[in-house]
KOLVODREN-24268 format. One line per field, with one value per residue (C-alpha): x, y negated, z; chain; residue number from 0; residue in one letter. Coordinates in steps of 0.1 Angstrom, whole numbers, padded with zeros to 4 digits. Example, Ala and Ser with C-alpha at 12.3 -4.5 7.8 and 13.67 -1.06 7.14 Angstrom:
BEGIN
px	0123|0137 .
py	0045|0011 .
pz	0078|0071 .
drenfi	A|A .
nupa	0|1 .
vose	a|s .
This chain:
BEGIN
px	0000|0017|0004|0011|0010|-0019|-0016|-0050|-0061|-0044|-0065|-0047|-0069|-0088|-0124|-0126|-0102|-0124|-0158|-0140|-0128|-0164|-0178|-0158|-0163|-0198|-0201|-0173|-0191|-0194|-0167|-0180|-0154|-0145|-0158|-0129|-0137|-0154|-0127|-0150|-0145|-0128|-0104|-0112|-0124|-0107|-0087|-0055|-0056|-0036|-0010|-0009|-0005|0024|0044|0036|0053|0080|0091|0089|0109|0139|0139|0148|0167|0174|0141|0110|0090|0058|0047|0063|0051|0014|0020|0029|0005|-0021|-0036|-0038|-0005|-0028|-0041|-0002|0003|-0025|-0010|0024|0019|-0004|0023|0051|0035|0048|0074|0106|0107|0135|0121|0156|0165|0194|0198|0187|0154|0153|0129|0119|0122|0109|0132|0135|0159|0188|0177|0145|0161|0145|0121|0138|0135|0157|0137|0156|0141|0133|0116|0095|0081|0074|0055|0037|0024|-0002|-0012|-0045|-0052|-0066|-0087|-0120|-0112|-0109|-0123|-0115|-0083|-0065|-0066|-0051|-0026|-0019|-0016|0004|0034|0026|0033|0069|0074|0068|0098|0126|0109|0110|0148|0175|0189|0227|0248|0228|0199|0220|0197|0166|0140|0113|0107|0072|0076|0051|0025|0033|0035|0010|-0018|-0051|-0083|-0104|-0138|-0130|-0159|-0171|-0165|-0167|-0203|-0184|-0155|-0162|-0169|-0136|-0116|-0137|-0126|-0087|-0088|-0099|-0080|-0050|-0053|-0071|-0101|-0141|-0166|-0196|-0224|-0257|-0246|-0273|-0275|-0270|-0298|-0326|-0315|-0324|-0296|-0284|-0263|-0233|-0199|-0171|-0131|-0118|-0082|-0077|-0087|-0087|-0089|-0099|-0113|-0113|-0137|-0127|-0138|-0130|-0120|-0125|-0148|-0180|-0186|-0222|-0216|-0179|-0174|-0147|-0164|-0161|-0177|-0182|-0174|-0204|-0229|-0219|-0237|-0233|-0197|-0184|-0150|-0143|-0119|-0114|-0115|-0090|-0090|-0062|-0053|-0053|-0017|-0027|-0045|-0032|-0054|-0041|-0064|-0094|-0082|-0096|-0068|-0092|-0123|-0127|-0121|-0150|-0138|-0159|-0162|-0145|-0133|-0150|-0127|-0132|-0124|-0131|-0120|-0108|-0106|-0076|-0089|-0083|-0058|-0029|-0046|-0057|-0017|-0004|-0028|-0025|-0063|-0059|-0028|-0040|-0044|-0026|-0033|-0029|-0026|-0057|-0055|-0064|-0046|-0069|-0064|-0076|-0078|-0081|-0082|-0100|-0120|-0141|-0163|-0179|-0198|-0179|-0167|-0202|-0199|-0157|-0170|-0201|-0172|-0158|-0191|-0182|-0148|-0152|-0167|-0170|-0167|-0171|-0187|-0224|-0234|-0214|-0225|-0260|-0252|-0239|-0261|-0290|-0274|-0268|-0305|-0316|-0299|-0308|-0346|-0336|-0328|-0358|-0378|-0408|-0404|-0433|-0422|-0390|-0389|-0399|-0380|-0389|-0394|-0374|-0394|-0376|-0394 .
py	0000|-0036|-0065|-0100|-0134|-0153|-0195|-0210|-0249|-0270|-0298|-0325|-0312|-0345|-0343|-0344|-0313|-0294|-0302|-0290|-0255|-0250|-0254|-0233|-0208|-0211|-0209|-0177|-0145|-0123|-0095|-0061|-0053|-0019|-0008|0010|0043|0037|0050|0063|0041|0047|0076|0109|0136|0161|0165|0174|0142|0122|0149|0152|0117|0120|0148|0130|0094|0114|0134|0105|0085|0116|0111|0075|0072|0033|0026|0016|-0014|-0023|-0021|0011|0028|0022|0030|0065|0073|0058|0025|-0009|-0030|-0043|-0007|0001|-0022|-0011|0026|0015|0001|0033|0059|0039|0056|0088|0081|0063|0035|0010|-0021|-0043|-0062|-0058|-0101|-0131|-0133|-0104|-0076|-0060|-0024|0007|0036|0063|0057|0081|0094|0110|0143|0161|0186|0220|0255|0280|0307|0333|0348|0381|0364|0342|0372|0393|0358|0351|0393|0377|0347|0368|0368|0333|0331|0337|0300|0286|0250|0240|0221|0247|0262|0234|0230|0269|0263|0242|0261|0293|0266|0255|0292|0296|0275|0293|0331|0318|0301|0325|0348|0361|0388|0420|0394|0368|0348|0367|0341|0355|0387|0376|0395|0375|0381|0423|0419|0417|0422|0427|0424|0452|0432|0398|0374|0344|0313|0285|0276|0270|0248|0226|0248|0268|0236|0224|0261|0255|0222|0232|0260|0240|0214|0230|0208|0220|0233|0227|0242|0262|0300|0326|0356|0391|0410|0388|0357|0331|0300|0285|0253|0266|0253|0268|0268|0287|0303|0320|0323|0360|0374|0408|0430|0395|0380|0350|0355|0328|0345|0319|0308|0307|0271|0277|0316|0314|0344|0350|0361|0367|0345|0346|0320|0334|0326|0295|0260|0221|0228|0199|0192|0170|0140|0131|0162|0192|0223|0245|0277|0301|0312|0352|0347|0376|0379|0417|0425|0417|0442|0480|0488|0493|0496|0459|0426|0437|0443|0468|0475|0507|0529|0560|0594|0602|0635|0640|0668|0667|0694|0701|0676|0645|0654|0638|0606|0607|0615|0589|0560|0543|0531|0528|0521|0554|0580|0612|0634|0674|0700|0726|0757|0763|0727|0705|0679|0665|0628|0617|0584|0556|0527|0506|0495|0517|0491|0501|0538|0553|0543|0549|0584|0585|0574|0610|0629|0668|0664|0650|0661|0644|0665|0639|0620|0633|0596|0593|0632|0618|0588|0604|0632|0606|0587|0618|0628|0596|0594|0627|0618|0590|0612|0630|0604|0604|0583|0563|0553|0536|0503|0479|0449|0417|0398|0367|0330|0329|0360 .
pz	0000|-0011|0007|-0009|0001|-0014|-0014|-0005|-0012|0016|0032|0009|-0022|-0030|-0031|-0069|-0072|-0043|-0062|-0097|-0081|-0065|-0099|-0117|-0094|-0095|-0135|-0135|-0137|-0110|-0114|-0098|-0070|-0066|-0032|-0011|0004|0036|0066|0099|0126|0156|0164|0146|0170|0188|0215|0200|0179|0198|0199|0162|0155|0182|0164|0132|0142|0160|0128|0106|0130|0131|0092|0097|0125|0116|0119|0103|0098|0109|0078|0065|0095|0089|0052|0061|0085|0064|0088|0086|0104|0131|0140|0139|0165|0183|0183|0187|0220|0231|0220|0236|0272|0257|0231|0240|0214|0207|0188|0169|0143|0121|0126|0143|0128|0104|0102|0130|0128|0152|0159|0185|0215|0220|0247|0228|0213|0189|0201|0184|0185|0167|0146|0124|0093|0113|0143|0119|0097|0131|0145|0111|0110|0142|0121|0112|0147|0147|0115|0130|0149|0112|0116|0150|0158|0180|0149|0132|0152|0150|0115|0117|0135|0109|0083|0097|0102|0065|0058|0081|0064|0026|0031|0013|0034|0042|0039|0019|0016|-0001|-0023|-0018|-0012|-0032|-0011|0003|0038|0053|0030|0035|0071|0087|0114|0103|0125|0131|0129|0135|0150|0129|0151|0124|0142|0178|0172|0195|0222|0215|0216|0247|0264|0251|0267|0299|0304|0293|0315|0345|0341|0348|0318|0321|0296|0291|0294|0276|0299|0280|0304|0291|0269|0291|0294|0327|0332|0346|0359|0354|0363|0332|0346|0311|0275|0261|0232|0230|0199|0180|0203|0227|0261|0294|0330|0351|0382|0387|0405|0415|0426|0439|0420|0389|0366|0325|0301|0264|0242|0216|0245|0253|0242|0248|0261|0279|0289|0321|0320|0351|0374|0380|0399|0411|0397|0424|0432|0433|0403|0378|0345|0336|0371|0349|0320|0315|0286|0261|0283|0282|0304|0334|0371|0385|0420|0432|0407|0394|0388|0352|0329|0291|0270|0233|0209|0192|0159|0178|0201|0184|0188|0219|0231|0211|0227|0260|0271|0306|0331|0353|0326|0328|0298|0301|0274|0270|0258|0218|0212|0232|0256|0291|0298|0332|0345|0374|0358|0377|0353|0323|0306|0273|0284|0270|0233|0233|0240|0216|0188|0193|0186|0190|0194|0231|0259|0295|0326|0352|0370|0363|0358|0329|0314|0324|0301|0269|0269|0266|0240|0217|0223|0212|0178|0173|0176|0152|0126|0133|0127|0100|0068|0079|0115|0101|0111|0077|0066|0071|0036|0035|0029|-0007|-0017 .
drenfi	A|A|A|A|A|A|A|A|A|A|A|A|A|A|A|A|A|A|A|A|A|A|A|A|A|A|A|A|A|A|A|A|A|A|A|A|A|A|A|A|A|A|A|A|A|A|A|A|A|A|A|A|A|A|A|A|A|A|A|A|A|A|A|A|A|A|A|A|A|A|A|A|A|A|A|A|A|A|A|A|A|A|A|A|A|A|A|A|A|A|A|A|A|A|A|A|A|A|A|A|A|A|A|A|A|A|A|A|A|A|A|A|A|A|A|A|A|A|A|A|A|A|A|A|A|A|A|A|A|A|A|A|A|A|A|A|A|A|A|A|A|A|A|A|A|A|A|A|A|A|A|A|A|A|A|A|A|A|A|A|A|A|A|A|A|A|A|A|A|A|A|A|A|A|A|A|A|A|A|A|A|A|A|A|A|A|A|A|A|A|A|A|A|A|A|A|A|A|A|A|A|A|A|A|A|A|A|A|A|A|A|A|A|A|A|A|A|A|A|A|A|A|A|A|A|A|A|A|A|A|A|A|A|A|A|A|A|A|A|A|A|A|A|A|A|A|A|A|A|A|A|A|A|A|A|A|A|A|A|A|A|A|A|A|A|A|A|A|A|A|A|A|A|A|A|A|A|A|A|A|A|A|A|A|A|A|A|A|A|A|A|A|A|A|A|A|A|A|A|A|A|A|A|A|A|A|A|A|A|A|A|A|A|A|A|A|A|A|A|A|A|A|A|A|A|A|A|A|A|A|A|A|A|A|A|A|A|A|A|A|A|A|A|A|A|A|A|A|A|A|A|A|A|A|A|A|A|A|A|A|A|A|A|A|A|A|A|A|A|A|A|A|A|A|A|A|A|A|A|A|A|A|A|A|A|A|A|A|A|A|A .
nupa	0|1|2|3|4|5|6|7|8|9|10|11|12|13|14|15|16|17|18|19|20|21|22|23|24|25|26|27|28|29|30|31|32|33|34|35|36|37|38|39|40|41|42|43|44|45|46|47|48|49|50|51|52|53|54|55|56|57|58|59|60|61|62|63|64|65|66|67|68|69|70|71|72|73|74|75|76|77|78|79|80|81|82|83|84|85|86|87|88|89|90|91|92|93|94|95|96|97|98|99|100|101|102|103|104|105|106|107|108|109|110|111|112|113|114|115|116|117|118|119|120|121|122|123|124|125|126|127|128|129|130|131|132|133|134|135|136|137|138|139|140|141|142|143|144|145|146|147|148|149|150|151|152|153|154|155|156|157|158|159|160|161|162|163|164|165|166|167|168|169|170|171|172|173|174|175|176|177|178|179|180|181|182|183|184|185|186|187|188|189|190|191|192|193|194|195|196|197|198|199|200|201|202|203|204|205|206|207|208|209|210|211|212|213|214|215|216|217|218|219|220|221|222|223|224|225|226|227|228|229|230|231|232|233|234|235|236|237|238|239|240|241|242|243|244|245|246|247|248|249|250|251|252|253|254|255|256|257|258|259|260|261|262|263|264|265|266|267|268|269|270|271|272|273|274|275|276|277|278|279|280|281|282|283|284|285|286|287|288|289|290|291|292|293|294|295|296|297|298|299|300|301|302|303|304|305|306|307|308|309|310|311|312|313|314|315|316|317|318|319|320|321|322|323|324|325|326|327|328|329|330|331|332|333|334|335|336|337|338|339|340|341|342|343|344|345|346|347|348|349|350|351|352|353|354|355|356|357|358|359|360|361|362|363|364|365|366|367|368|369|370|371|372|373|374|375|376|377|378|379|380|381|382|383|384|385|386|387|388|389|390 .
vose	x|x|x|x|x|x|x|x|x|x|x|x|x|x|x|x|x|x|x|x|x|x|x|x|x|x|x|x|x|x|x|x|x|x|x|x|x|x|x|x|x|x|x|x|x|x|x|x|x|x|x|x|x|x|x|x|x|x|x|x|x|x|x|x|x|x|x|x|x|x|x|x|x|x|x|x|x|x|x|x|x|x|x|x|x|x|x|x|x|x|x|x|x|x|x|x|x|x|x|x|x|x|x|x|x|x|x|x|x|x|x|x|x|x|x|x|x|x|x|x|x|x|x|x|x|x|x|x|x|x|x|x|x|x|x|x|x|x|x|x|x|x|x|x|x|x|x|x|x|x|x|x|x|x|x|x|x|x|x|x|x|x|x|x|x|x|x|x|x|x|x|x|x|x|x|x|x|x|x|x|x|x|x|x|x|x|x|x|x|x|x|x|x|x|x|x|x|x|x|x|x|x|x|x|x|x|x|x|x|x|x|x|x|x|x|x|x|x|x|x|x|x|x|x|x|x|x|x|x|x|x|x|x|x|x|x|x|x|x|x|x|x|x|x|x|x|x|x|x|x|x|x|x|x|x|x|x|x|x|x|x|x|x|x|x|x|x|x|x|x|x|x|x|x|x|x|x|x|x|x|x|x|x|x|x|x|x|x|x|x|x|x|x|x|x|x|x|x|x|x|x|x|x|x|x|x|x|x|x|x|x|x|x|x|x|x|x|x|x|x|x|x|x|x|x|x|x|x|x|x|x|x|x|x|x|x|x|x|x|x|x|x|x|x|x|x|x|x|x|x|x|x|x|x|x|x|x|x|x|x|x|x|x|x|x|x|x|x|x|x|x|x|x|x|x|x|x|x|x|x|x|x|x|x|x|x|x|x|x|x|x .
């Protein structure tokens, strides 16, 4: 953007010349101006905004460490020279800034101070292609700017895996090892409708602030304003879930971001994290994130099909797995909470079979019974299909 001096009619324009000009400007025809794209007002949302714009101005400034003008600065970060201003006396609060002038008069120009090092961390080729293999991980929060600013590191990893590389690797640049590396989600949740809410929940676990929000119950569906301390953000089979405290209850408790609506950050209050709080006490291995209350002795036998599998997993930190006759194997472990145990169990049809506790045996054997009496079913008690308002 070039701005240019303009000379306007001093206050010595006799009369005759001032009545002149305001005629001819009333007989010139009106020139259509092109209108400028309008530019939102205020600061753009988000609460990692501010820290964006921070690790922007601080890179530009490394690339000129004699400084930039005014001028230049707002140029490349795309404001006006009096928002510039504005934001260069905010940022100053966290950036050490050095404002000179290369002479008695001159230009002043805006540099970092020594003392503000650049903020570096080493990465070789190999520890960027084994970061970049999680970058799947985060798709499903597509839209929100934690995901941004995840993006944003996966895209400066980019650069250290696609430089050449040394010794057998000389020159190989083209190898696309990040794009063959890779981890890819089993069944990975949509969250593009709760951005806010997941950047809301980032913040506040972050910075050891309150949420507040409505909170649909799974039992019946009803929604309860709830306050909570979020101690920890989880994901787990590409769902985000919160552990935190329940305010209301004095209970920790775990919290779905999916059921969560009209999330609201607080600005002003903090909590403490609890110094015994340890978030792998709220794990089941594969089990799930639920703390039961005492834990329950359980015992499941595989046939000699699955066994491999089952010996090469670890779902819980107290299994012990023993070899049956004809191949099998036994799995014993303690669980306190089975909320997810049934169906793990159901995913084995006959190759599993639980021995204890009755509960449980209690548990599948109704399941099975059920989806057999599903398949039994009679053509005309299906359930029928709703016709959609376009048909």
């Amino acid at each position: 953007m070039r701005y240019t001096k303009v000379r306007t009619v001093g206050s010595g324009t006799s009369s005759t010349g001032r009545e002149a000009l305001s005629s001819a400007r009333r007989a010139a025809p009106s020139i259509p101006q092109a209108s400028a794209p309008a530019r939102p007002r205020g600061r753009p949302k988000g609460p990692f905004t501010q820290h964006r714009r921070l690790d922007t101005l601080r890179a530009l400034l490394q690339r000129h460490p004699k400084g930039l003008t005014i001028y230049e600065l707002a140029r490349e970060l795309e404001v006006t020279p009096r928002s510039m201003r504005r934001y260069l006396a905010e940022v100053r609060r966290d950036l050490d800034l050095v404002s000179t002038t290369s002479k008695p008069g001159g230009t002043r120009l805006w540099r970092l101070a020594p003392g503000e090092a650049p903020r570096r961390v080493e990465v070789r080729r190999t520890q960027a292609y084994a970061l970049l293999a999680a970058r799947r991980l985060f798709e499903p929060m597509r839209g929100s700017t934690l995901y941004e600013e995840i993006d944003l590191a996966a895209q400066q990893l980019l650069g250290v895996a696609r430089r050449p590389g040394r010794g057998p690797n000389a020159g190989v640049a083209d190898a696309r090892l990040e794009e063959r590396f890779l981890y890819l989600p089993f069944a990975p949740k949509d969250y593009a409708a709760h951005t806010e809410a997941l950047d809301d929940l980032f913040q506040a676990v972050a910075d050891l602030r309150p949420l507040s929000c409505r909170y649909r119950r799974a039992k019946d569906g009803r929604e309860d304003k709830v306050l909570i301390h979020p101690y920890a953000m989880v994901l787990y089979k590409d769902a985000i879930y919160c552990v935190g405290l329940h305010a209301g209850r004095g209970e920790i408790r775990t919290f779905l971001l999916d059921r969560m609506r009209d999330t609201e950050c607080a600005t002003t209050e903090r909590f403490d994290l609890p110094a015994n709080f340890r978030v792998e006490d709220y794990f089941q291995g594969t089990f799930g994130i639920w703390s039961g209350g005492a834990s329950t002795h359980v015992v499941i036998d595989f046939s000699a099909k699955v066994a491999d599998f089952v010996r090469t997993r670890k779902v819980h930190p107290s299994q012990v797995i023993e070899e049956l006759q004809g191949g099998g194997v036994r799995l014993s472990l303690d669980i306190g909470d089975m909320t997810e145990l049934t169906s793990w169990v159901l995913g084995f049809g006959e190759t599993a079979r639980v021995l204890e506790p009755p509960d449980l045996v209690a548990r599948v054997k109704k399941e099975l019974q059920q989806a057999v009496a599903n398949y039994d079913a009679a053509p005309e008690d299906r359930p029928k299909v709703k016709k959609s308002r376009s048909s």
